[in-house]
N, C-alpha and C positions, 0 to 999 in steps of 0.2 A: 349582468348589472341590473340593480333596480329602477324602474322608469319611474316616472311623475308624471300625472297629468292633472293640469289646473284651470279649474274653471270655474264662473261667474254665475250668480242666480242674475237674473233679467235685473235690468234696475244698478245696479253694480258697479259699472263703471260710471253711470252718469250721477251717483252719490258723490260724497265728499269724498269716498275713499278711491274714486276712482285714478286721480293722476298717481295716487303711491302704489297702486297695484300692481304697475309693470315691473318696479324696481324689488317690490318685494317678493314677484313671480320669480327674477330673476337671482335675487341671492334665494332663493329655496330651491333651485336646480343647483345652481354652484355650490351650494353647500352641500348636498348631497354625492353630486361629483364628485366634491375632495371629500370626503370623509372615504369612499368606494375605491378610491385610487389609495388608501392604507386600509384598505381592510384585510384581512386574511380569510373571511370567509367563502370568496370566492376560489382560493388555492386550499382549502381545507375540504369541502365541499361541492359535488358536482351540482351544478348547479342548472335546471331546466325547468322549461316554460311547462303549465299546464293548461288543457282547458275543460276539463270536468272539475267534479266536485270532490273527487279522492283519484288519487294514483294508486295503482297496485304493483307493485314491485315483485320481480322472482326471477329466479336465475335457470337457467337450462342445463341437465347433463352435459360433459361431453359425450360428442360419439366413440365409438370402440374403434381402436387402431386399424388400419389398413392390415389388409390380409393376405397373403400372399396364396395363388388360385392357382397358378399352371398356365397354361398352353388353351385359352379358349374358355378359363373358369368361370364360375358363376359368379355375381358379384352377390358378397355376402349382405346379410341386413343388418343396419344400424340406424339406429335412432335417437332424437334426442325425448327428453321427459323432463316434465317440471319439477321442480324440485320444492325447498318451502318458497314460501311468498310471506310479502308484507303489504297491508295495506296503510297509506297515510292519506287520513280525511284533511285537509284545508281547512286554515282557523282564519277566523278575519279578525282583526288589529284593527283598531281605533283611537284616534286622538283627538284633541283639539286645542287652539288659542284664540284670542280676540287681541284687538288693536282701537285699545279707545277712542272716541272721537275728539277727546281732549289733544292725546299726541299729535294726531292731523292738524288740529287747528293752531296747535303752537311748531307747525314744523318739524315735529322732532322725526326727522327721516330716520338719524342711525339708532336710534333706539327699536323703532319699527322693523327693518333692516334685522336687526341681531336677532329678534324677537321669529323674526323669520326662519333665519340660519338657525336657532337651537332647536324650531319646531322639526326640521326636516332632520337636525343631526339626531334627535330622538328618535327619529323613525329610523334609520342609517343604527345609532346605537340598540337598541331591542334586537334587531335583526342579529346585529354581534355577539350580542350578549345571550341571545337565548342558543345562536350556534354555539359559544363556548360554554354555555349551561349543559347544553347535548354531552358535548367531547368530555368538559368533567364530571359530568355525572354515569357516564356510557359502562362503569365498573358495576351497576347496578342494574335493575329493569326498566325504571324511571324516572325524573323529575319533578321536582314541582317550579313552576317558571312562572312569574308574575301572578300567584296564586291558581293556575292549572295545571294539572297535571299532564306529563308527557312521555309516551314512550322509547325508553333508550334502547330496547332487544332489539335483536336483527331476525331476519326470516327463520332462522333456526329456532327463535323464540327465547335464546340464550339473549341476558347484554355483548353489549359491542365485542367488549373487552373481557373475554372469560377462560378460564383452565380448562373446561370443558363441552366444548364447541362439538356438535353433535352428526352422526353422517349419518344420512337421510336413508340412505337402504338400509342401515342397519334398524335404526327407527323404525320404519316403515316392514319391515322383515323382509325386505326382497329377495336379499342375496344373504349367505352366512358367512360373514367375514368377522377376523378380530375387531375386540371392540375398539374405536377410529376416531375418538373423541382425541379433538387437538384444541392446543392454548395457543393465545395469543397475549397471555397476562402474562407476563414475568417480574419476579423480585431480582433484585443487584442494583446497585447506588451505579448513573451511568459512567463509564470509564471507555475507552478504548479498549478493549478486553471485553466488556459486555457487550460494547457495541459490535464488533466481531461475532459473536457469538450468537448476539440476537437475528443479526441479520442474515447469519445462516439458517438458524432455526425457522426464518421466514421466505428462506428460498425453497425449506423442506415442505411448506406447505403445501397440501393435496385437495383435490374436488371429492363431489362425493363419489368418486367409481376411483378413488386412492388413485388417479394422476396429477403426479408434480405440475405444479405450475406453471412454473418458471417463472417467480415473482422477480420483479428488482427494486426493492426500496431506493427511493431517491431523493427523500423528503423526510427531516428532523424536525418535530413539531413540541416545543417545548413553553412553559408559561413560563412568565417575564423573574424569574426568579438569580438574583446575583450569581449565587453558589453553580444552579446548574448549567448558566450561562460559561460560568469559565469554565467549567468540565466539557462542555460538548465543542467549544470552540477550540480547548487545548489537546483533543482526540482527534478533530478533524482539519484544525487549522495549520498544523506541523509537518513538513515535508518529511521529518525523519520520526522515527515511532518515541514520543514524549515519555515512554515508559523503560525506555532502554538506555542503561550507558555507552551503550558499542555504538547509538544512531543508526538502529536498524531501519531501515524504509518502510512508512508509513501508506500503505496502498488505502486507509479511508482516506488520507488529504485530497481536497479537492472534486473528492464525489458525492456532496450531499449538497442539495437546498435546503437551508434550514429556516423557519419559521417561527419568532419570536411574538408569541400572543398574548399580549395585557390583557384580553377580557377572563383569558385563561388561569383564574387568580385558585394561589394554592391556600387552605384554611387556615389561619393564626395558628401558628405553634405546629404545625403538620411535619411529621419525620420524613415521609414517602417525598421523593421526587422526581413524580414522572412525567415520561417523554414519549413519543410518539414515531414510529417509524411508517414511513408510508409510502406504498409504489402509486403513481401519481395515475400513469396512465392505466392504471386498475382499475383504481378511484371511480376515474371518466368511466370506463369503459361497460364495468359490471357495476357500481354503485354501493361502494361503500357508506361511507357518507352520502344522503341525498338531500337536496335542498328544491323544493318545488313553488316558483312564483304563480301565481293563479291569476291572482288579478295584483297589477303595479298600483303605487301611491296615488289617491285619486283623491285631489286638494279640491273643497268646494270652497269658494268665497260669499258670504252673503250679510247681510244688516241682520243686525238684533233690534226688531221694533222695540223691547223688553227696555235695552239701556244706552242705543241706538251704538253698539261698537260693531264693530267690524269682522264677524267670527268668520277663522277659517278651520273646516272639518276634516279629517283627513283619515283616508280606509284606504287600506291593502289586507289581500288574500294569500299566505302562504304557508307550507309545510315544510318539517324536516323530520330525519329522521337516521336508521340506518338497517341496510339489505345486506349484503354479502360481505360478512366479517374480515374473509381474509384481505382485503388489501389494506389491514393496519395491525401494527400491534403496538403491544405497551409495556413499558419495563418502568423499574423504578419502584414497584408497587407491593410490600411487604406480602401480603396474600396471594401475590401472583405466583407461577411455578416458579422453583428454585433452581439456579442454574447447573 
């Protein structure tokens, strides 16, 4: 979760603005808190502190299986080796508002107040917005997000979401293996049927030395859309299979967390509806999704000699981005493989 820290240039509180300060320090934390208690970025995205200037991201082979030696054997050599990487540089984010001295001198508390609560929900919204900029644009190499540019590839240098997902020894020419390019795009409108099928195809998923996973999707990530709202609730919400007259048993019911995200908006008049499946504890663990705080909200308060109001400035430092493709995939998506 994102922190705030707010503070005074000298002088400050013994201005006129000083008695309104406490109350509007304090709706800019609360507002902040609830906005973070309905976000989905922190269940979309791992989320970690940094404290340099860029994080570099990469994942490690596995080792080679145990080996079976005999009676007093040697033990054999295995290693691990890096594999790609990504780097994400830290962007700093900036805002600002003022509180006229007019307001103070007529009282007007709730206006100041709210004035307060939309500055920090701005900050709380951008955060949202540019993570769901990420996830809808992740079919691609990049975005453009508040007019800059950002990258949506993963360390493979592929996007998030692509048909041909690349394996590093063969790249690299280490070893000579068939060629190992895996999707994680897929086309089919979501049903229970595709959903079955996707989530096998994403238990099939391999590292780069072609060992199985052992993914478990456990997380349906879909934008706020009517249509594909009722398809993924009536797939997974049915104790008996919604596609069957005999009421065959339904083994998705009851195994998904699903994830309903408004920032996640689909294009005017768009055919494609896609969805997201996601093994959560992947996510955590190797970094699919990553999201890096550097530096938390850092609210300055101080006088405008200029037009004597009350400005407050406000910087945070953070990245995002995406490392290791497999713990998500994506269906729904006409260009994606066909199933």
């Amino acid at each position: 979760m994102a922190g705030i820290l707010l503070t005074q240039e000298s002088g400050f509180a013994d201005s006129l603005y000083g008695k309104s300060a406490a109350p509007i320090h304090m709706m800019m934390e609360k507002s902040l808190e609830a906005f973070e208690q309905r976000s989905a970025l922190n269940k979309i995205f791992s989320v970690r502190s940094s404290k340099h200037w860029a994080e570099k991201m990469t994942a490690l082979s596995a080792l080679d299986d145990f080996t079976p030696v005999g009676e007093n054997g040697a033990y054999p050599d295995s290693s691990f080796e890096e594999v790609f990487d990504k780097t994400l540089e830290h962007v700093t984010w900036k805002n600002r508002m003022s509180i006229s001295q007019e307001m103070v001198e007529d009282n007007n508390t709730g206006l100041m107040k709210i004035r307060a609560s939309k500055f920090t929900q701005a900050y709380a919204r951008t955060r949202e917005r540019f993570a769901a900029a990420l996830i809808a644009g992740a079919t691609g190499s990049s975005i453009k997000f508040n007019g800059k540019t950002f990258s949506t590839a993963c360390a493979d240098s592929m996007p998030l979401f692509s048909t041909a997902h690349t394996n590093f020894y063969e790249v690299q020419q280490k070893v000579k293996t068939p060629k190992m390019n895996q999707s994680n795009l897929f086309a089919g409108a979501f049903s229970v049927g595709v959903l079955d099928e996707l989530e096998t195809r994403m238990h099939g998923f391999v590292d780069d030395k072609n060992n199985i996973l052992g993914l478990t999707p456990d997380t349906i990530i879909i934008p706020d859309d009517a249509q594909l709202k009722r398809d993924v609730f009536a797939a997974i919400g049915a104790e008996y299979d919604p596609t069957s007259a005999n009421n065959g048993f339904n083994y998705q019911y009851g195994r998904w967390n699903v994830i309903i995200w408004p920032y996640w908006r689909l294009a005017a008049g768009a055919t494609d509806k896609p969805f997201i499946l996601m093994d959560s504890a992947f996510n955590e663990q190797d970094g699919t999704a990553i999201w890096f705080d550097r530096t938390d909200l850092k609210v300055k308060a101080f006088v405008d000699n200029a037009n004597d109001a009350a400005v407050y400035q406000g910087r945070a430092r953070f990245s995002a981005g995406f490392n290791n493709w497999r713990g998500m995939l994506m269906g729904g998506v006409s260009t994606g493989t066909e199933l």
